[in-house]
Each structure stands twice: as C-alpha cells, then as structure tokens.
N, C-alpha and C positions, 0 to 999 in steps of 0.2 A: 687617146686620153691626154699626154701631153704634148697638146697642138699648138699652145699661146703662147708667142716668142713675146718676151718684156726684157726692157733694161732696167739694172737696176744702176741707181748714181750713184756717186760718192763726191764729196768734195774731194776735187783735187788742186786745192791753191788759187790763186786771184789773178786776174791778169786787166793789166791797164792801161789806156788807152793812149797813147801820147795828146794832150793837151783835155785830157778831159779829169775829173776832182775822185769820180767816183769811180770804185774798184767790180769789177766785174766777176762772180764765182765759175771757176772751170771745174765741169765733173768729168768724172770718168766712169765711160757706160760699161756692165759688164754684162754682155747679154747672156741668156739661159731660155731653157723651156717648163713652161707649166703649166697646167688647168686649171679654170674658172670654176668656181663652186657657186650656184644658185644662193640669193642671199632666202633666207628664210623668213616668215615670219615675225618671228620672237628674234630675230638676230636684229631688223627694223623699230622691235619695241623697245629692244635695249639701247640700241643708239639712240634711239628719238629720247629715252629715259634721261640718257647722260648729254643731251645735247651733243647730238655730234651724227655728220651727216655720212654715212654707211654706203659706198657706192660698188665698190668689188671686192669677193672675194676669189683670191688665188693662192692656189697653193704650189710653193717652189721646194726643192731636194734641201733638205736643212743645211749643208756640208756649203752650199753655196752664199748663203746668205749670211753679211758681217754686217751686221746693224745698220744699213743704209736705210736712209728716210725717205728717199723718193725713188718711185718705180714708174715705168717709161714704157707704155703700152701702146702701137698704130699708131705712136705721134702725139699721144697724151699724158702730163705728167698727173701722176698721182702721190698722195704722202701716206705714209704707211699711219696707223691711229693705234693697229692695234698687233701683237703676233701671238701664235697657239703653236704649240707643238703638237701635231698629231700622235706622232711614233720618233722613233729615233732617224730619222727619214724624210719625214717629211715636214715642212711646215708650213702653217695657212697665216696670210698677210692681210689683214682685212684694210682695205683703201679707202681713200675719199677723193675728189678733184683737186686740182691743187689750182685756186684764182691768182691771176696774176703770172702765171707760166711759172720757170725758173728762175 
C-alpha cells in the first residue's frame, strides 16, 4: 500500500550564478513513502467547479508533512492545491502539474 516514493520541497534559499542578474531558488528534497488514491468522479466536478486542474491524489503520514507546496513524484513536480486530514495519521495532498518545472 505504501509503494510511491515522492519528494517533497521546501525552499531553501537562493543561490547565484556568478555574472548572471537573476537568483535561482534551492529546495530541499525530503523524501517519504505514500499511496496514490483514485481521483473520483465528483472530486473532477469540483475542480472543474472551482477551476482548477485535479491531477493526483496522495496520501503521506501527517507527522511528515510542514506545509510544503511542491511535491516531486519519478521526476515530476507537482504543487499541492489542496490538503485533507483523514485521521490523526494520515493526510491526503490533492496535486496538479506544475508548468514551467521549478
């Protein structure tokens, strides 16, 4: 059940390129294990409701997760839209693709 290795990011600070204007953001990956949950239905109506484009949902151990906004799945970043607490235990991250990488 929990077979889906993801990272999640965090900013950690800027780093700059010698001769070049713009600052570049460094995360810091923290990796974990979780499971993918089937998007539903009515989970597709209500994104589509509120505009906003529903692409995975996973659910990581609550204790690990500090608010980070992008999660890092086989090499794809994703931005968090939405979080649910299951139980005191668990919680579900609902993602979208993130255009333009990191």
């Amino acid at each position: 059940m929990w077979d889906l290795e993801v990272s999640l990011l965090a900013e950690d600070g800027y780093v700059q390129e010698k001769g070049k204007i713009n600052k570049t953001v460094k995360y810091k990956e923290t990796e974990l294990l979780a499971y993918e949950k089937p998007i539903g239905r009515a989970e597709l109506y209500y994104a589509g409701q509120s505009n906003t484009e529903l692409t995975k949902i996973i659910v990581i151990h609550a204790f690990e997760y500090s608010n980070e906004q992008l999660v890092k799945i086989d090499g794809i970043v994703y931005q968090v839209i939405n979080t649910y607490k299951i139980n005191n235990e668990q919680l579900e991250l609902k993602l979208k693709a993130k255009k333009g990488g990191v």
